[in-house]
Every structure is written in structure tokens, then in C-alpha cells.
N, C-alpha and C positions, 0 to 999 in steps of 0.2 A: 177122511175127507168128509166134509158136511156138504152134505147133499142136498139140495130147495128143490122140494117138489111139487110144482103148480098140479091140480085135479080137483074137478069139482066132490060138493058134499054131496051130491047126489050120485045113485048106482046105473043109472043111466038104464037102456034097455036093453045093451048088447051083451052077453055072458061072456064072451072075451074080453069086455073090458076088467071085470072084475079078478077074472083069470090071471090076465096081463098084471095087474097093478100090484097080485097078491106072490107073483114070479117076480116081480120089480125089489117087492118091499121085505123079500125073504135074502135076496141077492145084496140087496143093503146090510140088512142084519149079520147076514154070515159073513161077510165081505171084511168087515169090521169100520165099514163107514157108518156112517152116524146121518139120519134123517131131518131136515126142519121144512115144518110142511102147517100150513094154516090151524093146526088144533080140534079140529071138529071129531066127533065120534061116530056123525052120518057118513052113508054114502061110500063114497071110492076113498075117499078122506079117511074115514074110520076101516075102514079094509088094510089100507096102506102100513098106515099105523098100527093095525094091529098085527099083521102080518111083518116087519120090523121086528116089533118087541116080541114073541113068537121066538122071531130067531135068533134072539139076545143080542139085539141092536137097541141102542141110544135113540130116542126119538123130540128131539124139539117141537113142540107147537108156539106157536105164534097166534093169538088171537084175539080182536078188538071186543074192549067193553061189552059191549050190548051184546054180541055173540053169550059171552056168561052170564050176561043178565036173564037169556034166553035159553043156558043150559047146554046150548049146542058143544059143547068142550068134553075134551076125550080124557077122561079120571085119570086114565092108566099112564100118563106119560114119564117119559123120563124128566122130562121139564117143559114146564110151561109158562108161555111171557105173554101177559096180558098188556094190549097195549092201548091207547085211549081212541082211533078211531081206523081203517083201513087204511088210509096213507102212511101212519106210523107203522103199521104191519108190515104194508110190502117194505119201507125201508129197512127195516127189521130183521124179515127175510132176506133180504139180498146183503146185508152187511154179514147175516150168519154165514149164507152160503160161501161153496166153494166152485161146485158147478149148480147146473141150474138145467133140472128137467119140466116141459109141459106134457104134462099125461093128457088124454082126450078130456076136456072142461068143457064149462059155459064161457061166459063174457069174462068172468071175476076172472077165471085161468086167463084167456085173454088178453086180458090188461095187465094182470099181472106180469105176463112173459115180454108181452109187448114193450115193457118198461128196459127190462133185463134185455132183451135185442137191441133195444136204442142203447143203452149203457155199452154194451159190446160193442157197436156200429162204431163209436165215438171213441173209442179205446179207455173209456172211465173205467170199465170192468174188465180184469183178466181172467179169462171162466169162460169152459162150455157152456154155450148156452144149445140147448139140445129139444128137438122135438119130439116127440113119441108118435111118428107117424103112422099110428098101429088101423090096420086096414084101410089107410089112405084117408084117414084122418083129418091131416093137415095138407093135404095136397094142392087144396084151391089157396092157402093162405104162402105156399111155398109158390103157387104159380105168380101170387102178385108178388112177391119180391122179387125175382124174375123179371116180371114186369115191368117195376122199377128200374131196373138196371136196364134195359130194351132201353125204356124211356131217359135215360141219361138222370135220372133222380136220385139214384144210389149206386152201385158197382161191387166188383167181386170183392176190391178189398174191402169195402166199408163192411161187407158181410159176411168176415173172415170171421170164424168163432161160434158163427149158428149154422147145426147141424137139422139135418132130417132123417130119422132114422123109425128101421122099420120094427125092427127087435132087440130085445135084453140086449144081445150078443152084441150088438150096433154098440150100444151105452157103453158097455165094457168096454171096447178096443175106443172110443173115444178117449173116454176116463183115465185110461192106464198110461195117455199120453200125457194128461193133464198136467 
């Protein structure tokens, strides 16, 4: 199964993230699933990634022009798709994908995932779309859809498909249903 995994290129300041991402990206590898994740070599991005290949998993990157113009791109991959700007990436990403994890990011994770939950909402996408709500992470963004649904603006079924979960173990028993 090809995995899309949204995470910023940055290593953030918490040591359990990096912990988490590198328990993530071993459990891929061994697993015999296969990762596609933005391409970069910084950060939780390049942890991920490297930890993957490590444990003799396949790893796609995906990553816009100007990122190589800039070098940010991870040498080691199994393959890599350069693509001409960020909106042709994430679509990119999500046509590769099979399920779709956001690890703890910035905006770009984000929007990224944001895209991939509305595709699910709508039934365009058939796929976990999964949160890594690793130390409550994503808790305020799980409260506003909640919210939404309070408010009569969304509901349970439309948000059949997006998970919140709190560890690896979580991902697994999603996945194995997939």
C-alpha cells in the first residue's frame, strides 16, 4: 500500500516527534508498504524518509521545481517526481496515495490534509485519511469539526473516513481494515 505522508521539513522542538516519525517510517518499511511523502532531506521529512529506506522500504518523493532549484530534495530516494509548482504536488500526492497520514506539521501539512479530508467528506476519495494526534496535537482541529457538526454544517457521515489517532498501534489497526 502506498502511504502519503503529510510532516513538516522542519524537526520541530519536541523529541517525540522525531521519535514518533522515525517508529512511523521503520513500521512502513518493514511492513512492506511503500511511502510518498513531499521529497525533502530536512526536518521530520528527511527523518521519515530516511528511516523508510533504513528499513528497506520504497520511498517516493514528490517535490516542486523551485524546492531543487533550492536543493532542499532528499538524494536517497527510491524515486523522485519533480513536479512544476505545489498544487501539482499535492495532486500528485494524493493520486499516488492509498491511505493518507498527517504527522504533527506547519500550514503546508495543513492544507495539505485539509484538501485530502474534503476529498473524503465528498466521497471523491476512498482512503484513510488519518491524523497523528501524537500528544494531542490535533485536538483543537478535531474539536472544530465536531463543531461543525454541532452546527448543522457537516455530520458524522460526511466525516466517515477521517481518523484521530493517538499512536502507531492506532494506524495499524486502521490500515489492516483498508
Amino acid at each position: 500500500m502506498n502511504i502519503t505522508v503529510y510532516l513538516g521539513a522542519n524537526e520541530g522542538n519536541d523529541p517525540c516527534l522525531r521519535k514518533a516519525v522515525e517508529e512511523l517510517g521503520a513500521w512502513i518499511g518493514n511492513s512492506g508498504n511503500a511511502l510518498v511523502y513531499g521529497g525533502s532531506k530536512g526536518g521530520l521529512m528527511g527523518a521519515l524518509a530516511d528511516s523508510v529506506l533504513k528499513a528497506g522500504g520504497d520511498v517516493t518523493g514528490v517535490e516542486p521545481n523551485f524546492f531543487i532549484e533550492n536543493e532542499f530534495q532528499h538524494d536517497g530516494l527510491t524515486k523522485l517526481i519533480v513536479t512544476k509548482d505545489m498544487s501539482e504536488r499535492k495532486n500528485k500526492m494524493i493520486e499516488l496515495g492509498e491511505a493518507f497520514i498527517a504527522f504533527p506539521g506547519g500550514t503546508g501539512t495543513l492544507e495539505e490534509i485539509a484538501e485530502v479530508m474534503s476529498k473524503v467528506s465528498l466521497k471523491h476519495l476512498e482512503a484513510p485519511c488519518i491524523l497523528y494526534n501524537l500528544n494531542g496535537y490535533y485536538d483543537d482541529l478535531k474539536a472544530l469539526l465536531n463543531h461543525m457538526i454541532e452546527k448543522g454544517l457537516s455530520s458524522n457521515e460526511r466525516q466517515e473516513g477521517i481518523f484521530f489517532v493517538e499512536n502507531l498501534d492506532d494506524i495499524k489497526r486502521i490500515l489492516r481494515r483498508a
